[in-house]
C-alpha positions as a printed Julia matrix, in Angstrom:
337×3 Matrix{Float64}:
 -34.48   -5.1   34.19
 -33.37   -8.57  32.17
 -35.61  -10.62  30.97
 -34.76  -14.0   29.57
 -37.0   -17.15  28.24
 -36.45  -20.04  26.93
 -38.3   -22.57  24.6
 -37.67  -26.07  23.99
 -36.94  -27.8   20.5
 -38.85  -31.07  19.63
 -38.82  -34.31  18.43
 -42.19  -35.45  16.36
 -42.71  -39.33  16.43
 -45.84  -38.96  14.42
 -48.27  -37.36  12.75
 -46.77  -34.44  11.06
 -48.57  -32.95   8.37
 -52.04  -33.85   9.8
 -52.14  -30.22  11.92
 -51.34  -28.4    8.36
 -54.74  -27.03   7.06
 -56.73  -27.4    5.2
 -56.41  -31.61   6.48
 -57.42  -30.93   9.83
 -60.58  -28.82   9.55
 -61.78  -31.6    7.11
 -60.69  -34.35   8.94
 -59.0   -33.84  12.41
 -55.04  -34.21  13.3
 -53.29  -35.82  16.01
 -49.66  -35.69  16.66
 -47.38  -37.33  18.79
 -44.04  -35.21  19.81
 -41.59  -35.03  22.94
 -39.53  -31.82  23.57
 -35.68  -32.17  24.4
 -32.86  -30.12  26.23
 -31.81  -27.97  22.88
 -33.55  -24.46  22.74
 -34.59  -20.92  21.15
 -33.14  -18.86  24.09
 -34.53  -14.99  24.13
 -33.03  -11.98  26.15
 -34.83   -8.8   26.72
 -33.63   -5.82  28.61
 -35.72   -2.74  29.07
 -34.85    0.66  27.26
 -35.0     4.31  28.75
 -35.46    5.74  25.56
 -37.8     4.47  22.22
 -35.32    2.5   20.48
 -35.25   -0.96  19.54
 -32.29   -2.92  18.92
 -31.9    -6.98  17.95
 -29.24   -9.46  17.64
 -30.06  -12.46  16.39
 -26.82  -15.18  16.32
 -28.98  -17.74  14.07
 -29.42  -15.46  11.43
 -26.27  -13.11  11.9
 -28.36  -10.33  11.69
 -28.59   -6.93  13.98
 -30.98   -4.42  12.93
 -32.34   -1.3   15.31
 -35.72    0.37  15.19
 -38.05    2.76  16.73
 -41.08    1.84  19.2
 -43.09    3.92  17.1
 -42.21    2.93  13.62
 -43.69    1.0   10.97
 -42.36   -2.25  10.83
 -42.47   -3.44   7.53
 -41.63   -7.51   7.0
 -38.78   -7.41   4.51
 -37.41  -11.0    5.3
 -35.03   -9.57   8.0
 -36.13  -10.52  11.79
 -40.03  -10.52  10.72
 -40.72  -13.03  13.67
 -39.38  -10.15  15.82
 -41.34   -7.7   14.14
 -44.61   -9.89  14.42
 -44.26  -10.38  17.81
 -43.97   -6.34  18.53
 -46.75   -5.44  16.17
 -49.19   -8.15  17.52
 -48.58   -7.53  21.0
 -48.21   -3.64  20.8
 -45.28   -3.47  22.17
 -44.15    0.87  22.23
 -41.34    0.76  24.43
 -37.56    0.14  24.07
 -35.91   -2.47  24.2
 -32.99   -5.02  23.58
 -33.73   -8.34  22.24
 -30.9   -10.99  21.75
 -31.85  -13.9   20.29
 -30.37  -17.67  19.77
 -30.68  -21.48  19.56
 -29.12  -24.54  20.32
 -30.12  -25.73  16.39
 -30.51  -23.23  13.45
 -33.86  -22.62  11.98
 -34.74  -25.43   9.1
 -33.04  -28.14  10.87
 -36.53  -30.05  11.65
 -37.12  -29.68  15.57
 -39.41  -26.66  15.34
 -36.79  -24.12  15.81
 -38.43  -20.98  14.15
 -41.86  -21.52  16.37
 -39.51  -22.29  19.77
 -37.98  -18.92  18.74
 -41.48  -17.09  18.49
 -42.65  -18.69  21.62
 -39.69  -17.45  24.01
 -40.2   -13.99  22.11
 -43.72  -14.05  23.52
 -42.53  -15.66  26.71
 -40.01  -12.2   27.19
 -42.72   -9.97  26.21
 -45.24  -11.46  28.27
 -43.37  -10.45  31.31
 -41.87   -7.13  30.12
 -45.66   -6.46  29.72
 -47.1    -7.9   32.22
 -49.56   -9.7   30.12
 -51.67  -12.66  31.33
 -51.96  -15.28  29.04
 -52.46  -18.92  29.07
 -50.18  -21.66  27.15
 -52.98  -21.68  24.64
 -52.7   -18.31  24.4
 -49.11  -18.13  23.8
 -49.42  -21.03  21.29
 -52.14  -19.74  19.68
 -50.19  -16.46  19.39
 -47.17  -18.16  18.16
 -49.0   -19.91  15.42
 -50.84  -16.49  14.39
 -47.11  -14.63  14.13
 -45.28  -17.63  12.35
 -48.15  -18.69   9.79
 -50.52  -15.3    9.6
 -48.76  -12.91  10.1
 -45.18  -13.78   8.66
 -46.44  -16.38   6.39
 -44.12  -19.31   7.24
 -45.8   -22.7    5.7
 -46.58  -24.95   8.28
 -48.39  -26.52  10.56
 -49.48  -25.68  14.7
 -47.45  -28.7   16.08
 -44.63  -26.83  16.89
 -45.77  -23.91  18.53
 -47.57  -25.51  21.23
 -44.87  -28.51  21.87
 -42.62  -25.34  22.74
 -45.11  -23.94  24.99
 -46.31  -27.35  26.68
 -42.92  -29.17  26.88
 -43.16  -32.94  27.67
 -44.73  -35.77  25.89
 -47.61  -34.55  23.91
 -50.64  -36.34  22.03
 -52.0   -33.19  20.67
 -55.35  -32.84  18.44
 -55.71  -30.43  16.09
 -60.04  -30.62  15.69
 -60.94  -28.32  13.16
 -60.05  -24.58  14.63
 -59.73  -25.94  18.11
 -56.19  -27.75  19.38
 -55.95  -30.0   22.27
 -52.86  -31.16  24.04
 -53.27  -34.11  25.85
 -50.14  -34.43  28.35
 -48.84  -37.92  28.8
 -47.99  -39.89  31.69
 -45.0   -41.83  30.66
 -43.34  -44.12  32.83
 -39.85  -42.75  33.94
 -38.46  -46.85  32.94
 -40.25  -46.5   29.73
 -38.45  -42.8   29.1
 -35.44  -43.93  30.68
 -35.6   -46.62  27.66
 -35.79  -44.36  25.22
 -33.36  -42.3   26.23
 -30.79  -44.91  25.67
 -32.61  -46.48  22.31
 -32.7   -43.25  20.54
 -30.51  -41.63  17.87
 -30.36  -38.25  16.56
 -28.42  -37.77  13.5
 -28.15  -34.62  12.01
 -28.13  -35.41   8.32
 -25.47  -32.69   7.26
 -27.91  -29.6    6.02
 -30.82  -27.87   7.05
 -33.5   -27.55   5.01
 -36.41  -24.74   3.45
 -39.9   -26.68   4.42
 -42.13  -23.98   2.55
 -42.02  -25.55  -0.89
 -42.38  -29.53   0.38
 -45.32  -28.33   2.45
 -46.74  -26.59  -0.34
 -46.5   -29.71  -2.29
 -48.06  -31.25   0.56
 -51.63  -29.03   0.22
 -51.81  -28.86  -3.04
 -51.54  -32.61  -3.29
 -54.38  -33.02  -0.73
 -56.47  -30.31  -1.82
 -56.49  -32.2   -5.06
 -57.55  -35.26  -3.67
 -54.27  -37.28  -4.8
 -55.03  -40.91  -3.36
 -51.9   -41.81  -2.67
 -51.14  -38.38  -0.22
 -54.69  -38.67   1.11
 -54.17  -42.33   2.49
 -50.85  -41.62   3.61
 -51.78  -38.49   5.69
 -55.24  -40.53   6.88
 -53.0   -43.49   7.34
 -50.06  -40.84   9.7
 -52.72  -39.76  11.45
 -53.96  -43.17  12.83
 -50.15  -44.02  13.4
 -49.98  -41.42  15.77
 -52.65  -42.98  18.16
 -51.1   -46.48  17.97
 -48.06  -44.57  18.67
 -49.08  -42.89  21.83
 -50.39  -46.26  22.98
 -46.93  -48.1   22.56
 -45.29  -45.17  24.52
 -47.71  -45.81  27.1
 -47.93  -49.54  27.33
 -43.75  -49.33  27.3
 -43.51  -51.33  24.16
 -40.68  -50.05  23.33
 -39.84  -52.52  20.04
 -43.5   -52.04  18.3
 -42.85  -48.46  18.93
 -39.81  -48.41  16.59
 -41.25  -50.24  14.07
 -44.5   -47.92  14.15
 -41.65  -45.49  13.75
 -40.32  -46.92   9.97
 -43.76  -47.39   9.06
 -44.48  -43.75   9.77
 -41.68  -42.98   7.63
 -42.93  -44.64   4.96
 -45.83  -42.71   5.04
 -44.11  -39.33   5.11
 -42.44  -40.22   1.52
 -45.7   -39.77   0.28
 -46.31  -36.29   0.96
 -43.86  -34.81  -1.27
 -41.19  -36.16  -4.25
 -39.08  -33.74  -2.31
 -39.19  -35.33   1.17
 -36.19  -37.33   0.69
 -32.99  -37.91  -1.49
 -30.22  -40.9   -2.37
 -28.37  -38.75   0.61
 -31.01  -39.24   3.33
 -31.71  -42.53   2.14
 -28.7   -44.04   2.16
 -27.78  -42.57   5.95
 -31.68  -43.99   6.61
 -30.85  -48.06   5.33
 -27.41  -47.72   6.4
 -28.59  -47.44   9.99
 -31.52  -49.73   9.49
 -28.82  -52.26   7.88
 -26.69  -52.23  11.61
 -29.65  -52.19  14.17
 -31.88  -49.22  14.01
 -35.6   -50.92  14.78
 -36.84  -47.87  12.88
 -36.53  -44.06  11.98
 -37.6   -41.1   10.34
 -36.68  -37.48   9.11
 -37.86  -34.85  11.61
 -39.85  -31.87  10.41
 -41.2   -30.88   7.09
 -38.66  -32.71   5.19
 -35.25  -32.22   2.79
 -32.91  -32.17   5.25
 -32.21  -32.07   8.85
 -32.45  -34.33  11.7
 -32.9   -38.22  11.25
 -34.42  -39.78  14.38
 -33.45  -43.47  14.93
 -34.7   -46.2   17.33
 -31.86  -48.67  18.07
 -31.81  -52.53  19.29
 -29.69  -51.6   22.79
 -26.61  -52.92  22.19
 -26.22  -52.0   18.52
 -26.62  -48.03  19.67
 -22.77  -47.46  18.75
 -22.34  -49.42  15.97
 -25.04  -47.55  13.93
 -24.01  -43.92  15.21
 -20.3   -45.52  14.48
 -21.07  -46.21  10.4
 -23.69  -42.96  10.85
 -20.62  -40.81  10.77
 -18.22  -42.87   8.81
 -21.21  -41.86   6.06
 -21.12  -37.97   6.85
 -23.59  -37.75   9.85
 -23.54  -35.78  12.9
 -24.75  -38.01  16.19
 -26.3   -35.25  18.78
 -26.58  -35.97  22.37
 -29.87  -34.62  24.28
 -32.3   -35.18  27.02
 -35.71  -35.17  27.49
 -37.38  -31.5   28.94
 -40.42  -31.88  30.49
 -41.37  -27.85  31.5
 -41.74  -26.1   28.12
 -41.16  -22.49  28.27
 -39.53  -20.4   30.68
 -39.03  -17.22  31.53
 -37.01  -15.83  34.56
 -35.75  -12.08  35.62
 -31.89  -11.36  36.26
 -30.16   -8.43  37.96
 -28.47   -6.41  35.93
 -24.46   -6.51  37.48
């Protein structure tokens, strides 16, 4: 038997940083996010014997193990590991694993990755679990278990697929779908840029700065992440309403925000790629993920689209094509031969 699954990647509009704790037990989060076409794919076949084997193309690594061994997280495949130890999983197996963007790029790839793990193993198990479940189990391998900084965004955009306002209230998350008109999606399907900014990035040590800041009571990062947070909501209500303009300015102002988190958010490299678009007819923008590095998101006035991804990659960007995915993750059986 094959097993395969697949989780999508996402784009976050707003609110990022709200669902890391300790801000959203004090205060409630809210985030705004749509998943695209780009994934964490996952392969599974079944074993006749104990033995474990994984390939994993992101991280060139292939290491094999035993069903009934101590797995001990050592940096190499611990996601893997996680997801074997927390779902007591004592039976062989092969596990391939890859992605249509590499971990650290800023569209949640290290939780999509968990996800379709859990996705595989869910039916090579026969488990029954929920999408809260699965996200909740995602977030508990990733940030418990494994200790990845972060927040729970990610894992349940990769479960939920779709357009997302999703509230983070304490211990308990909420994800509200949203019913966005197919013109209004269309629209921003033709408005919206994805640059990929030349490197990825480690978000551990900009979230960290993140906490820290807050749990010190900084002004500055408390207003900006109270200030994200209600950005998010007038966000969601643009996207609905199909104002399309006020949502790419919300967009820039978002961005602004973000800056505050962290001295290490940004640098004279994103920046520049950031005006130089605003300069030839992006409404608005903003780094995706933690920070450092990655993806820059842009909202474009329509018929400037190709004269800012034009000048984007005179400047050293990458312009990446995707679509929308509404479904979130999948998993499907295949006959072997």
């Amino acid at each position: 038997m094959i097993i395969r699954s697949r989780a999508p990647l996402r784009i976050s509009f707003g609110g990022g940083g709200t669902d890391v704790s300790p801000y959203p037990e004090e205060n409630g989060g809210a985030t705004l996010s749509a998943t695209i076409g780009k994934y964490a794919y996952c392969t599974l076949a079944r074993r006749h014997d104990d033995s474990i084997n994984v390939k994993s193309l992101d991280y060139d690594i292939v290491a094999s193990y035993r069903s009934d061994e101590e797995l001990v997280y050592d940096g190499r495949l611990d996601l893997v590991k996680a997801g074997i130890r927390v779902l007591g999983v004592n039976r062989g197996f092969d596990l391939f694993l890859h992605s249509d963007s590499p971990p650290g790029s800023g569209l949640g790839t290290s939780s999509a990755i968990v996800v379709a793990i859990i996705g595989a193993f869910k039916q090579y198990l026969d488990l029954s679990l929920t999408g809260y479940d699965i996200a909740e189990l995602a977030y508990r391998i990733e940030r418990e278990d494994v200790g990845i900084r972060g927040g729970r965004q990610d894992q349940y955009a990769a479960t939920f697929g779709g357009f997302n306002f999703i509230e983070f209230l304490g211990k308990t998350t909420v994800v509200n779908p949203l019913r966005v008109d197919w013109d209004t999606m269309n629209e921003l399907q033709y408005r919206l840029m994805l640059c990929f900014t030349g490197r990825t990035r480690v978000s551990a040590g900009i979230i960290v700065d993140q906490v820290t800041a807050y749990t010190e009571k900084r002004d500055e990062v408390v207003r900006a992440l109270h200030e994200t947070k209600k950005l998010a909501s007038l966000m969601k209500h643009a996207l609905l309403l199909g104002k399309i303009e006020e949502f790419g300015l919300l967009l820039h102002h978002a961005w602004q925000c973000k800056k505050d988190f962290s001295a290490k958010m940004t640098d004279s490299h994103i920046d520049d790629l950031y005006e130089l678009a605003r300069h030839h007819g992006a409404i608005g923008g903003k780094l995706l993920g933690a920070g450092g590095g990655g993806y820059l998101l842009f909202l474009c006035e329509f018929d400037k689209w190709h004269t800012v991804a034009l000048e984007l990659e005179k400047a050293g960007g990458k312009i990446v094509d995707f679509t929308f995915d509404l479904r979130g993750l999948q998993s499907w059986q295949v006959t072997p031969g």
